[in-house]
MDAnalysis code that builds the backbone (N, CA, C; Angstrom):
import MDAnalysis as mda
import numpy as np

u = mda.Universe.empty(579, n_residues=193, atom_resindex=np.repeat(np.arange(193), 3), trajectory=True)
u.add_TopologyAttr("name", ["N", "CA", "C"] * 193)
u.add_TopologyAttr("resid", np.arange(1, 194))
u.add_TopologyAttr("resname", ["UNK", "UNK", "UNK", "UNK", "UNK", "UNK", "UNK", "UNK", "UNK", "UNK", "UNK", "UNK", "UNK", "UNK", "UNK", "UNK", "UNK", "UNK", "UNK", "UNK", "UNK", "UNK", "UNK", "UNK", "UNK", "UNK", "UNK", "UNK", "UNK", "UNK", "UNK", "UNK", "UNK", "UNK", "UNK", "UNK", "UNK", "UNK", "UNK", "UNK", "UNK", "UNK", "UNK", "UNK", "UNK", "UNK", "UNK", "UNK", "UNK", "UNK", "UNK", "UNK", "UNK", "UNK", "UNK", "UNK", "UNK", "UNK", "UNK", "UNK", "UNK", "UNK", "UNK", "UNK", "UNK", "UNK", "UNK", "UNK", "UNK", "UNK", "UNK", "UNK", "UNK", "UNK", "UNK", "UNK", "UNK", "UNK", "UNK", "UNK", "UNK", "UNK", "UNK", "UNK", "UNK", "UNK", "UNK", "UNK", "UNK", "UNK", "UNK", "UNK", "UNK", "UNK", "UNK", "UNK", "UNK", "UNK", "UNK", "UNK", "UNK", "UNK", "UNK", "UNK", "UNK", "UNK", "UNK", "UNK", "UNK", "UNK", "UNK", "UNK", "UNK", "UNK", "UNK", "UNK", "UNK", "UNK", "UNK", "UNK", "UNK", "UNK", "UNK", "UNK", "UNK", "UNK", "UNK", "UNK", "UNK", "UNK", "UNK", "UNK", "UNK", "UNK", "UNK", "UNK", "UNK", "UNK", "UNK", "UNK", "UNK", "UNK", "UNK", "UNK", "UNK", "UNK", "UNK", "UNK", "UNK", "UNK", "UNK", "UNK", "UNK", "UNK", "UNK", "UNK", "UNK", "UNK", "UNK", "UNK", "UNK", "UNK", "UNK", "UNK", "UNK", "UNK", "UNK", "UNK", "UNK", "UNK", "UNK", "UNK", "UNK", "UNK", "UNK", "UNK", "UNK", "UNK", "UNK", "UNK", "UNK", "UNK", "UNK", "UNK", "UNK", "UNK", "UNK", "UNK", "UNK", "UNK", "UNK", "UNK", "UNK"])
u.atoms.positions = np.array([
    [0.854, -1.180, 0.000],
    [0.000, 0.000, 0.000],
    [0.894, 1.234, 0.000],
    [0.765, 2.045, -0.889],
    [1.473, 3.628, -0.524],
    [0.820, 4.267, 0.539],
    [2.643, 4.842, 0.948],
    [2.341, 5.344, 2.459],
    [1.383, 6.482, 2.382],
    [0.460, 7.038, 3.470],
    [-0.446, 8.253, 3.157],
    [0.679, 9.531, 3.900],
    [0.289, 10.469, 3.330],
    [0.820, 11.544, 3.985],
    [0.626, 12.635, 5.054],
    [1.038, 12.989, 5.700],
    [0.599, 13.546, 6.188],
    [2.170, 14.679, 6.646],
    [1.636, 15.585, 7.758],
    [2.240, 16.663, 8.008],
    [1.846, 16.906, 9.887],
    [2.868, 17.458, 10.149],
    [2.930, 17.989, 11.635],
    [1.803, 19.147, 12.049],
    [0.759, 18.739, 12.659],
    [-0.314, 19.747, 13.386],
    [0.185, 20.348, 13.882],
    [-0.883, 21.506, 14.220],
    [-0.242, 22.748, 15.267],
    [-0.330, 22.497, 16.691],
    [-0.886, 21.517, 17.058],
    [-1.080, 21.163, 18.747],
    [-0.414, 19.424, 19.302],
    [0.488, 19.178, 18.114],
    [1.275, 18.228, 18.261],
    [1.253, 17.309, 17.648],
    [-0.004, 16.874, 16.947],
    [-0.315, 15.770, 16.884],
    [-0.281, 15.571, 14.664],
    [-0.616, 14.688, 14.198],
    [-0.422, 14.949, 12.399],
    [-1.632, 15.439, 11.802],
    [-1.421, 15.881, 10.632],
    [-2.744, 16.333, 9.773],
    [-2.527, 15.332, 8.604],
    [-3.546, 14.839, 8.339],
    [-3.693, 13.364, 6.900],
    [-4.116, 14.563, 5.886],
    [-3.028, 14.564, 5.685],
    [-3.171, 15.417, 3.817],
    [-3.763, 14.221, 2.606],
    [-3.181, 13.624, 2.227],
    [-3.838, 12.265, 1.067],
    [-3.253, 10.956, 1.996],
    [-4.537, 10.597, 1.560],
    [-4.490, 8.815, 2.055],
    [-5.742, 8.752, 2.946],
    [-7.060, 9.328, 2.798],
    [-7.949, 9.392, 3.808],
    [-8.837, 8.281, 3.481],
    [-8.527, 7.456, 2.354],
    [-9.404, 6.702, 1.960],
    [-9.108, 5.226, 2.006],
    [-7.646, 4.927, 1.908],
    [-6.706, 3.734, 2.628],
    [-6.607, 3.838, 4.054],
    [-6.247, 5.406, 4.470],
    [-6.341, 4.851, 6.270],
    [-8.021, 4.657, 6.681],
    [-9.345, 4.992, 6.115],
    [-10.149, 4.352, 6.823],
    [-10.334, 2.554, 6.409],
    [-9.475, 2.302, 5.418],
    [-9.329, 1.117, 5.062],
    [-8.743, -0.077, 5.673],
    [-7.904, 0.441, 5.917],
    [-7.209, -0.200, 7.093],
    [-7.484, 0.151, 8.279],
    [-8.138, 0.934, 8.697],
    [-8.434, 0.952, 10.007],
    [-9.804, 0.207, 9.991],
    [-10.454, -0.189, 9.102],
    [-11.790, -1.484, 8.554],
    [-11.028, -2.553, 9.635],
    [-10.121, -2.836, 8.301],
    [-9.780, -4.459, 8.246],
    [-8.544, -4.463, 9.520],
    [-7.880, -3.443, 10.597],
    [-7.373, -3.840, 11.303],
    [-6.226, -4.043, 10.933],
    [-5.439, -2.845, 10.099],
    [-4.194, -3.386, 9.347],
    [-3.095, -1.430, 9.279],
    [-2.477, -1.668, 9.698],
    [-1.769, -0.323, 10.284],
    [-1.346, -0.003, 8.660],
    [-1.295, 1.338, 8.561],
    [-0.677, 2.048, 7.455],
    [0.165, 2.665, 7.593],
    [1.268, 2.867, 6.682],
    [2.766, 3.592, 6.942],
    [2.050, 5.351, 6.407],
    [2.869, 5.660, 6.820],
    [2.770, 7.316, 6.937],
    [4.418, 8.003, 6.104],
    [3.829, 8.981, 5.516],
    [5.085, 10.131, 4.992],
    [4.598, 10.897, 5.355],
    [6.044, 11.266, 6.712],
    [5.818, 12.706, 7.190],
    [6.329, 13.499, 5.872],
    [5.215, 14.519, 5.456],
    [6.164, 15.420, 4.653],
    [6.061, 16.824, 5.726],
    [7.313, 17.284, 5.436],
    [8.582, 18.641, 6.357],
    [7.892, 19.807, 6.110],
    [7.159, 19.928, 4.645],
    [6.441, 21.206, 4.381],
    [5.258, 21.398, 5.218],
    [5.135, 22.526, 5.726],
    [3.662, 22.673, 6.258],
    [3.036, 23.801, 5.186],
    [3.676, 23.383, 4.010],
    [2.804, 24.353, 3.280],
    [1.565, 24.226, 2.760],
    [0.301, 25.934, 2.990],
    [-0.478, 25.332, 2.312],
    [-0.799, 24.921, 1.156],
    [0.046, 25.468, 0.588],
    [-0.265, 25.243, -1.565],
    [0.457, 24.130, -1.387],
    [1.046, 23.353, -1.103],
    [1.948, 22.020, -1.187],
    [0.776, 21.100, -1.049],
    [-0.086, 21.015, 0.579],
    [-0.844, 20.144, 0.546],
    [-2.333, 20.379, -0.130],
    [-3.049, 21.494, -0.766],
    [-3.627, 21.416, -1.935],
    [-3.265, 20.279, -2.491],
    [-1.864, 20.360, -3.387],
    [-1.467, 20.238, -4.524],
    [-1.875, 18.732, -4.531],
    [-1.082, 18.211, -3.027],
    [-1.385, 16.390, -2.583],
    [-2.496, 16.057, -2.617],
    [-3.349, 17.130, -2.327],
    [-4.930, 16.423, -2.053],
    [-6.021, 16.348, -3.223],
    [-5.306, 16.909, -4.125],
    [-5.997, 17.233, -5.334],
    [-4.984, 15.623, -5.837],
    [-4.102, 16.048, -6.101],
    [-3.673, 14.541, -6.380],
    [-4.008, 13.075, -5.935],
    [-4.462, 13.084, -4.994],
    [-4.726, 12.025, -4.730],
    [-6.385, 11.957, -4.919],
    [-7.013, 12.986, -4.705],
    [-8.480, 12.801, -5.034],
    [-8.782, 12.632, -6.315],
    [-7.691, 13.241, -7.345],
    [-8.659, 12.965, -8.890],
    [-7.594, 11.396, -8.991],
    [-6.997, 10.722, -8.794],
    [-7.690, 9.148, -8.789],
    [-8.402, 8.372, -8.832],
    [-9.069, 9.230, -8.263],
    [-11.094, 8.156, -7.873],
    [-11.944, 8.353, -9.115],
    [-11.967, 7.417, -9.394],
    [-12.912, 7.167, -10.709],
    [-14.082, 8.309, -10.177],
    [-14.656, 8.570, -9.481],
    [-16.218, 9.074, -8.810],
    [-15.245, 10.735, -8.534],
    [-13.875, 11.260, -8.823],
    [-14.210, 12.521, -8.511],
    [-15.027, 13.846, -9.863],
    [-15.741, 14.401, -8.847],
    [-16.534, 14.881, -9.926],
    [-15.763, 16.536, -10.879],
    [-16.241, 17.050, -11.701],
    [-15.578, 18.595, -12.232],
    [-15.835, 19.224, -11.203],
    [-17.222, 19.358, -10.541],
    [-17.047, 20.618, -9.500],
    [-16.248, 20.381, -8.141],
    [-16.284, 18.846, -7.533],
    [-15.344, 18.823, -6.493],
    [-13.654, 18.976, -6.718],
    [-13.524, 19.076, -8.429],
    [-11.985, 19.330, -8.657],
    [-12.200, 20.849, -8.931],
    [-13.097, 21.185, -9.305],
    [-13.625, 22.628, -9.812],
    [-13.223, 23.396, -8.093],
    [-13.754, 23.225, -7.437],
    [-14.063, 23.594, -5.788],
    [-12.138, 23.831, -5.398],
    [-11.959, 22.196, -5.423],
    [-10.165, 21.796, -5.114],
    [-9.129, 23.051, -5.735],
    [-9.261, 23.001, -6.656],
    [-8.456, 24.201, -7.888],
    [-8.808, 25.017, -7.540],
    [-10.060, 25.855, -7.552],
    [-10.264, 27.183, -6.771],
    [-9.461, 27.581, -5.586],
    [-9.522, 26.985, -4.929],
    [-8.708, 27.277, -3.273],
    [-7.329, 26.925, -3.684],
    [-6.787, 25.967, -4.134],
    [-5.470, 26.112, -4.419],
    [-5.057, 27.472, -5.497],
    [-5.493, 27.745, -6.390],
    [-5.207, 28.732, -7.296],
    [-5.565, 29.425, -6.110],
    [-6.347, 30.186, -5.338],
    [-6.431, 31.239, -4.121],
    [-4.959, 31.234, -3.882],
    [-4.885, 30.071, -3.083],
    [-3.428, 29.914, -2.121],
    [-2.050, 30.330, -3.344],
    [-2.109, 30.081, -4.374],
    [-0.713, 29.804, -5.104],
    [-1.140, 31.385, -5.915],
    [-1.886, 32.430, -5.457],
    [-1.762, 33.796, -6.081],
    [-1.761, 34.520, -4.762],
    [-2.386, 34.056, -3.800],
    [-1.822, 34.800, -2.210],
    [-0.086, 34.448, -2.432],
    [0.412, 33.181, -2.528],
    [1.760, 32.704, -2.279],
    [2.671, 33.667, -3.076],
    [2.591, 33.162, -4.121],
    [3.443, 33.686, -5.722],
    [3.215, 34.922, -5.666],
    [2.167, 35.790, -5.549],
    [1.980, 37.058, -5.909],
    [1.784, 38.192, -5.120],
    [2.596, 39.218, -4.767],
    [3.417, 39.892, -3.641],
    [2.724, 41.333, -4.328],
    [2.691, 42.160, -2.922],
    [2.367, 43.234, -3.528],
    [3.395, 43.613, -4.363],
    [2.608, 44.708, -5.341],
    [3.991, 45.074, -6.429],
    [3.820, 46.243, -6.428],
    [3.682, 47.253, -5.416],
    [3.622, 48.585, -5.222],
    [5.147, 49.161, -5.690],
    [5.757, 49.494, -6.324],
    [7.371, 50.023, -6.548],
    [7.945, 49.274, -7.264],
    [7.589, 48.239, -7.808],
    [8.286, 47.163, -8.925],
    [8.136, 47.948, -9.974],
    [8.812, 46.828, -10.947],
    [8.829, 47.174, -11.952],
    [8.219, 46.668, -13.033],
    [7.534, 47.370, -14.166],
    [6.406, 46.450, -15.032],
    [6.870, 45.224, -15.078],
    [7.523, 45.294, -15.576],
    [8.379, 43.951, -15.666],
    [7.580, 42.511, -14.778],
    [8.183, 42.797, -13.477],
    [7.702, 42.223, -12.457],
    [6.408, 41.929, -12.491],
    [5.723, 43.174, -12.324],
    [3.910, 43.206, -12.430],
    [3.648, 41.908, -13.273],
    [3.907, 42.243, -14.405],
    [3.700, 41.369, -15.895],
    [3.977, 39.928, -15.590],
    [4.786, 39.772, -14.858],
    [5.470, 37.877, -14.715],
    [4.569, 37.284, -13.514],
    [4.562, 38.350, -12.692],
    [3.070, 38.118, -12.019],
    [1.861, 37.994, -12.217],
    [1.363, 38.612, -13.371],
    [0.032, 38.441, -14.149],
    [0.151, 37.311, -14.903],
    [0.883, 37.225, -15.348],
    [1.425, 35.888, -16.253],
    [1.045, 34.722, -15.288],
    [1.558, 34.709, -14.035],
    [1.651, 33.535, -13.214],
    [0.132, 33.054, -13.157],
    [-0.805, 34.002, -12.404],
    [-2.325, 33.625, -12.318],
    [-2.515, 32.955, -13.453],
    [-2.616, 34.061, -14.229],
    [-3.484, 33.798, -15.763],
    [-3.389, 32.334, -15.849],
    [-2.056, 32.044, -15.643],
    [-1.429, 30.786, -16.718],
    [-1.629, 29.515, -15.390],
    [-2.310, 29.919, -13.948],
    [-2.816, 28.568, -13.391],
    [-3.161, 27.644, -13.495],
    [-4.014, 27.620, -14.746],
    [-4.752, 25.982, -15.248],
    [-3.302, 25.502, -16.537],
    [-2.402, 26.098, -16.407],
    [-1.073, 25.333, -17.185],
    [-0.812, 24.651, -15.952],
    [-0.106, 25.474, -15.432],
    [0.179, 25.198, -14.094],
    [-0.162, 24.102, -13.358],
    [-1.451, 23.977, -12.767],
    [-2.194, 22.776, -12.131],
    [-2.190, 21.793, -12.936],
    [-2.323, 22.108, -14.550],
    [-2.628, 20.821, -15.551],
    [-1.514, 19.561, -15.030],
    [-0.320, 20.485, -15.639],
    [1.118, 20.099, -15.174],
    [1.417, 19.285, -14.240],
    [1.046, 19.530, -12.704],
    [1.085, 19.097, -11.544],
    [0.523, 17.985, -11.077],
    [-0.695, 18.112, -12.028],
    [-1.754, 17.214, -11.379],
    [-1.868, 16.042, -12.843],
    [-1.253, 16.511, -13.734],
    [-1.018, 15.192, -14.817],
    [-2.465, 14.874, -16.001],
    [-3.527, 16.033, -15.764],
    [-4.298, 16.022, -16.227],
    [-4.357, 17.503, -17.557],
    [-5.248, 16.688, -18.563],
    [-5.553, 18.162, -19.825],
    [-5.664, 19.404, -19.125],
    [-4.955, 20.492, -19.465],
    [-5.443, 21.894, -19.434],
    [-7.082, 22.777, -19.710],
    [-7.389, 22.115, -20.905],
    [-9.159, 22.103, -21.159],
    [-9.520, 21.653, -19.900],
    [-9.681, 20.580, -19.384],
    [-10.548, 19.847, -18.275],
    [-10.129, 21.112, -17.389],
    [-8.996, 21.172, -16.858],
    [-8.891, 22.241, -15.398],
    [-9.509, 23.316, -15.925],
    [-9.199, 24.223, -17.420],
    [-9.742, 25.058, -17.142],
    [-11.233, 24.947, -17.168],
    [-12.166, 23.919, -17.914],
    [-13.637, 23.306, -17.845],
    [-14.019, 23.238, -16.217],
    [-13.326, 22.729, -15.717],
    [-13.491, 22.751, -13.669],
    [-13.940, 23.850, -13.169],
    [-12.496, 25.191, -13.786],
    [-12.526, 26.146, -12.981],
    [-14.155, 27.333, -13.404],
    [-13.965, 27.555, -15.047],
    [-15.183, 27.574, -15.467],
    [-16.399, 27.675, -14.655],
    [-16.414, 26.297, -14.922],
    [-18.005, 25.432, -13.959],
    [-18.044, 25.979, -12.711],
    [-17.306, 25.862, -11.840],
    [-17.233, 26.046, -10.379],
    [-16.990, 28.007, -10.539],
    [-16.617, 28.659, -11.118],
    [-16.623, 29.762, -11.147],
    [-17.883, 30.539, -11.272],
    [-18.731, 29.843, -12.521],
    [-20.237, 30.132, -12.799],
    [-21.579, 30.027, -12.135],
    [-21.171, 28.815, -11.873],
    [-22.445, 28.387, -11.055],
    [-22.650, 28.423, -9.543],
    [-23.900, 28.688, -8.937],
    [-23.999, 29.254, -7.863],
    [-23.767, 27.863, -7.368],
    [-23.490, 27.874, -5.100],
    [-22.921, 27.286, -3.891],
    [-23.990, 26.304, -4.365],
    [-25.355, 26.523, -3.884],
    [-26.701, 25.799, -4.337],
    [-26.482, 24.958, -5.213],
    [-25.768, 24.844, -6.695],
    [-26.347, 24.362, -7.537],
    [-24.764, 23.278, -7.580],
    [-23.817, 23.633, -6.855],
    [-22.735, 22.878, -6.738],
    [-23.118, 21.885, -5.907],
    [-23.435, 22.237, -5.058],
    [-24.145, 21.118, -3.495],
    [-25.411, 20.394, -4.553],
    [-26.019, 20.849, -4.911],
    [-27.265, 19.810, -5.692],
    [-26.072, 18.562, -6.308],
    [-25.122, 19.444, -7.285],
    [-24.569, 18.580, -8.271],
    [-23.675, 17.317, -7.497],
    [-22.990, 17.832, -6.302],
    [-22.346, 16.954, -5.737],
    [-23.286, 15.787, -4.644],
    [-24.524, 15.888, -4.250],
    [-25.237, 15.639, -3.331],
    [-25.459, 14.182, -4.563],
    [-25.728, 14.518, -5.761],
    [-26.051, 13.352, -6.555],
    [-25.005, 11.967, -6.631],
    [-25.751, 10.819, -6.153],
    [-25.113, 9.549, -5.780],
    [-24.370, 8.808, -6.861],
    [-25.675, 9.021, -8.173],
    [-23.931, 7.899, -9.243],
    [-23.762, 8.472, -10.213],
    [-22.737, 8.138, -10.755],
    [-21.236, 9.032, -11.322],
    [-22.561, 9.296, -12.469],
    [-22.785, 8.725, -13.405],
    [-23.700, 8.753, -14.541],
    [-24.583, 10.053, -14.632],
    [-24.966, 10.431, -13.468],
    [-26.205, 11.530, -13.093],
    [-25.380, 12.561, -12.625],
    [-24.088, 12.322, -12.194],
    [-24.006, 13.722, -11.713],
    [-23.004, 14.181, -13.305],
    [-22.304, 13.169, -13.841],
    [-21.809, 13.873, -14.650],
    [-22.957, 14.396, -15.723],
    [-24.042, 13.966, -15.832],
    [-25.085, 14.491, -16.234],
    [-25.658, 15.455, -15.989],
    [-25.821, 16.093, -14.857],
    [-25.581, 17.354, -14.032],
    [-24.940, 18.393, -14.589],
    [-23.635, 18.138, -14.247],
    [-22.220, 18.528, -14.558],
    [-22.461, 19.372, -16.237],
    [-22.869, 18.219, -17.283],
    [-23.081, 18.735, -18.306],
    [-24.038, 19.726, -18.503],
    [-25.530, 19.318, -18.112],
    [-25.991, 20.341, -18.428],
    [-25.875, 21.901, -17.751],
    [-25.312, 21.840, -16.256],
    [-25.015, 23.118, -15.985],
    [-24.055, 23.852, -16.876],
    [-23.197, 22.907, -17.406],
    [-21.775, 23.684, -18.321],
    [-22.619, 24.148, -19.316],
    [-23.417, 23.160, -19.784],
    [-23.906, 23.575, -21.333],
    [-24.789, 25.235, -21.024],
    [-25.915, 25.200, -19.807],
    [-26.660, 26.379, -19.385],
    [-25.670, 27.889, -19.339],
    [-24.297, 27.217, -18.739],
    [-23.170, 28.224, -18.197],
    [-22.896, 29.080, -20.103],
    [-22.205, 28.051, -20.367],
    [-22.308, 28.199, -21.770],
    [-23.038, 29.545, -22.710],
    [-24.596, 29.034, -22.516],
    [-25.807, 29.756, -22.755],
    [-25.645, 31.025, -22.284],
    [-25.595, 31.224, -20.886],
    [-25.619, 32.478, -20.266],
    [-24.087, 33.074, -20.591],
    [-23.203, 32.815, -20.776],
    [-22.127, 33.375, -21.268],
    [-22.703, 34.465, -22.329],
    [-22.764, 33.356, -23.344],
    [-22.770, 33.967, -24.730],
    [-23.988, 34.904, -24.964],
    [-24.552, 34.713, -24.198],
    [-25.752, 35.656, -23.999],
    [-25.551, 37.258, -23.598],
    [-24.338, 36.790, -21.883],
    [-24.154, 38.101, -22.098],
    [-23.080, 38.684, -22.879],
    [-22.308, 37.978, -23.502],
    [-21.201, 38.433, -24.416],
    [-22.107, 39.376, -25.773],
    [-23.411, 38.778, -26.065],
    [-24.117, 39.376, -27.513],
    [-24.655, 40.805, -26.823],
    [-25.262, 40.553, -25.524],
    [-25.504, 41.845, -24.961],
    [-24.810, 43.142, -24.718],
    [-23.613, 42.495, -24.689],
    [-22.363, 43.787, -24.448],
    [-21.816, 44.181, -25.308],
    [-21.634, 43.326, -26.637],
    [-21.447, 43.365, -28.011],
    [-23.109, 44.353, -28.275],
    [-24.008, 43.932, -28.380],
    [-25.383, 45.003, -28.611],
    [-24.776, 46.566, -28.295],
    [-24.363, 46.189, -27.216],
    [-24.610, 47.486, -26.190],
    [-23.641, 48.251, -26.880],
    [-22.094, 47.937, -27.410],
    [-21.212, 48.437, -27.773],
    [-21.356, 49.225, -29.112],
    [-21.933, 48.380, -29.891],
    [-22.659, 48.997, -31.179],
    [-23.449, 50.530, -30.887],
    [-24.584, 50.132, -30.057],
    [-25.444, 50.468, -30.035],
    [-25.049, 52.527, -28.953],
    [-23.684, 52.480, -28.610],
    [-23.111, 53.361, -28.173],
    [-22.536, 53.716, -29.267],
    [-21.121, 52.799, -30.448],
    [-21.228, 53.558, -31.377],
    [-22.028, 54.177, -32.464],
    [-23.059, 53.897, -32.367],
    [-24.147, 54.593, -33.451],
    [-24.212, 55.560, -33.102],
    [-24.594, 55.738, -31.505],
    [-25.072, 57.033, -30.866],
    [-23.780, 58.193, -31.207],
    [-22.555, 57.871, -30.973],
    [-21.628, 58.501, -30.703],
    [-21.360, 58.946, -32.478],
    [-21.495, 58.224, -33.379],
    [-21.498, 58.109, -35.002],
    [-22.467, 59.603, -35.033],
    [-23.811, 59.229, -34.584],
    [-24.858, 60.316, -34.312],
    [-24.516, 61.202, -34.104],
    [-23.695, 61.811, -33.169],
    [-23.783, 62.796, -31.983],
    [-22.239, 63.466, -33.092],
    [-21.548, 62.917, -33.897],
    [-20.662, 63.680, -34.583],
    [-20.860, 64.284, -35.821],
    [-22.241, 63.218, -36.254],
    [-22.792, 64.103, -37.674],
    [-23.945, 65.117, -37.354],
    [-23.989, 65.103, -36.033],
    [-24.730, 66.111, -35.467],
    [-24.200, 67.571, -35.622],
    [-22.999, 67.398, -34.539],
    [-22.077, 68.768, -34.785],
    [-21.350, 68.996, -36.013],
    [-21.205, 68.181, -37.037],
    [-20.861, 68.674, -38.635],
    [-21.942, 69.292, -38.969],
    [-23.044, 68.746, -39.164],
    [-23.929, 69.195, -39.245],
    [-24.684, 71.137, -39.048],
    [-24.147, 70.666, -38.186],
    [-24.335, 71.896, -37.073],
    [-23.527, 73.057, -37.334],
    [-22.367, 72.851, -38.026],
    [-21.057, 73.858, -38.041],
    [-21.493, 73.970, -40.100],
    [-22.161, 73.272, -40.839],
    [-22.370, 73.861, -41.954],
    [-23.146, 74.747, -42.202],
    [-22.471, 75.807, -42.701],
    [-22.826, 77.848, -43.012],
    [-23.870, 77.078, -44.270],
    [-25.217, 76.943, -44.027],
    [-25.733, 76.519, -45.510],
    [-26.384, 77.591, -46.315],
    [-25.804, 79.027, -45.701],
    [-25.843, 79.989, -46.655],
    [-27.316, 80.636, -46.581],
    [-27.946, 80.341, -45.553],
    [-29.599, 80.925, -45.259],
    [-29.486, 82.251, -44.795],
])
């Protein structure tokens, strides 16, 4: 069995970062499990483990990796990204770079497509607490990834919806503004009356 991991608590005792699903396994059948202390108490480190070890499970779903990635991308743009009050663009820029480019990042780490993480982050970005808890509350894999889809596909919908609206809207300012200049030409021709 691979050892589970874990890390040094703050009141003495360990915190089970991955392996929560072999140590209640063995603690079933009465059969001790080896442990890796890992030295880091970092938090973006044990994200990184727990996301790793959870998308293993045939049954993990987009929004519970959707959910996972959220809080780690939190932690790894609190971590990585420092105020930049007095830097230099430069700096700023390699820092913007860093966020942006998170779902490279995680893809990388976690050994999975870039589409899918960023499809996770997406999903879990769009859709309301409510409709994540419905999706995850659902018992077999079949239905929730069924779920899963049609919220993406709805997400989808409402995207592009408001993308045509703001596109409308944009037009619909330059006309006015088109207007408002053949107004004052208009306005400034001596038509000799």
């Amino acid at each position: 069995i691979t050892p589970i991991a874990v890390i040094k608590g703050d009141k003495g005792g360990y915190k089970l970062i991955a392996g929560h699903r072999r140590t209640e396994a063995g603690r079933r059948l009465g059969i001790k499990v080896k442990a890796h202390v890992i030295e880091s108490d970092h938090v973006e480190h044990e994200m990184r483990l727990q996301l790793q070890e959870n998308i293993q499970r045939q049954d993990f779903s987009m929004v519970e990796l959707g959910e996972g990635l959220l809080r780690w991308k939190e932690q790894y743009e609190a971590t990585h990204i420092v105020n930049t009050r007095g830097r230099s663009k430069k700096a700023e820029d390699a820092e913007r770079m860093i966020s942006e480019r998170f779902s490279l990042f995680a893809s990388r780490e976690l050994g999975v497509h870039e589409a899918y993480v960023t499809k996770c982050l997406r999903l879990v970005n769009g859709i309301g607490e409510s409709e994540r808890t419905r999706i995850k509350s659902i018992e077999t894999k079949v239905e929730r990834d069924l779920a899963e889809r049609l919220a993406f596909s709805r997400l989808k919908k409402k995207q592009r919806a408001e993308k045509l609206m703001r596109l409308a809207q944009v037009r619909k300012d330059e006309r006015e503004k088109a207007g408002q200049e053949q107004a004052e030409v208009l306005g400034r021709i001596d038509h000799g009356d």
